[in-house]
C-alpha positions as CSV (number, residue, x, y, z in Angstrom):
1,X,71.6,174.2,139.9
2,X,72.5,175.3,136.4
3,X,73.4,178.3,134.5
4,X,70.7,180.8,134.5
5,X,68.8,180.0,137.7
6,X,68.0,182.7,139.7
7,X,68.7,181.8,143.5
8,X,67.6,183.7,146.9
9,X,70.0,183.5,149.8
10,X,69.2,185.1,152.9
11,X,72.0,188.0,154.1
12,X,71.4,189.8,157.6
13,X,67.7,188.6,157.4
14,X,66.9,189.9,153.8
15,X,66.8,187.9,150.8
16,X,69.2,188.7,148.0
17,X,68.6,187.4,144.6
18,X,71.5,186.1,142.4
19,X,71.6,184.3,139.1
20,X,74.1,182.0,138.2
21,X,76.5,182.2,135.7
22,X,78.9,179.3,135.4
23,X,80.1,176.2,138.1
24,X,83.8,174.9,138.2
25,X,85.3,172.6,140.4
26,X,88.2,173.4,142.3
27,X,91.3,170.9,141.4
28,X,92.9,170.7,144.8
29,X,89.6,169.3,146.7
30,X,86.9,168.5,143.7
31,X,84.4,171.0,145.0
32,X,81.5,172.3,143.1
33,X,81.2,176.2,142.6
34,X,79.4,178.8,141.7
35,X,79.3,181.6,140.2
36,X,76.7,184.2,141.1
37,X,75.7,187.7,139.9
38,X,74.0,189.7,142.4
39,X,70.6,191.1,141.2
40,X,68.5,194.2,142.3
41,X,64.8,193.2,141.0
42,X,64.1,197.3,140.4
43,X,67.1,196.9,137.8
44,X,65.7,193.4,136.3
45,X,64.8,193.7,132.5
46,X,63.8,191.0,129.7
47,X,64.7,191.1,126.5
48,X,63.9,189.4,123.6
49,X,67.2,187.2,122.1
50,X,66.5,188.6,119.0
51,X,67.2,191.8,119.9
52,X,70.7,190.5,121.8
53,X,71.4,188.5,118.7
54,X,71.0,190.9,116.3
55,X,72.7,193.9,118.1
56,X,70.3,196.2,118.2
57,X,70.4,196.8,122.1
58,X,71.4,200.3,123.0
59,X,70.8,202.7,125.8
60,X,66.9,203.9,124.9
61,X,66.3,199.9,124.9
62,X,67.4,199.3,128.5
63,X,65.8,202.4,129.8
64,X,62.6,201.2,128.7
């Protein structure tokens, strides 16, 4: 599992998508974590970097 991957995990029957966005491991027991965002596919967009890099990203572009 790395940054970026998009995971399922069932909740109540009904599979939840989450990407991740960074590991640590704990100090006290050496345990792998992760950190997940939760994502609603309806809300899922793709950008082009460019358009991140160069800061050109505003409301119009994410309504689109």
């Amino acid at each position: 599992m790395e940054k970026g991957d998009l995971v399922a995990i069932y909740m109540q029957g009904e599979a939840v998508l989450f990407c991740v966005i960074g590991l640590y491991q704990r100090e006290d027991d050496g345990e792998i974590i992760a950190v997940l965002a939760m994502i609603d596919p309806k809300q899922l967009r793709q950008i082009p970097l460019e358009i991140l890099q160069d800061n050109k990203l505003d409301a119009i572009t994410l309504i689109h």
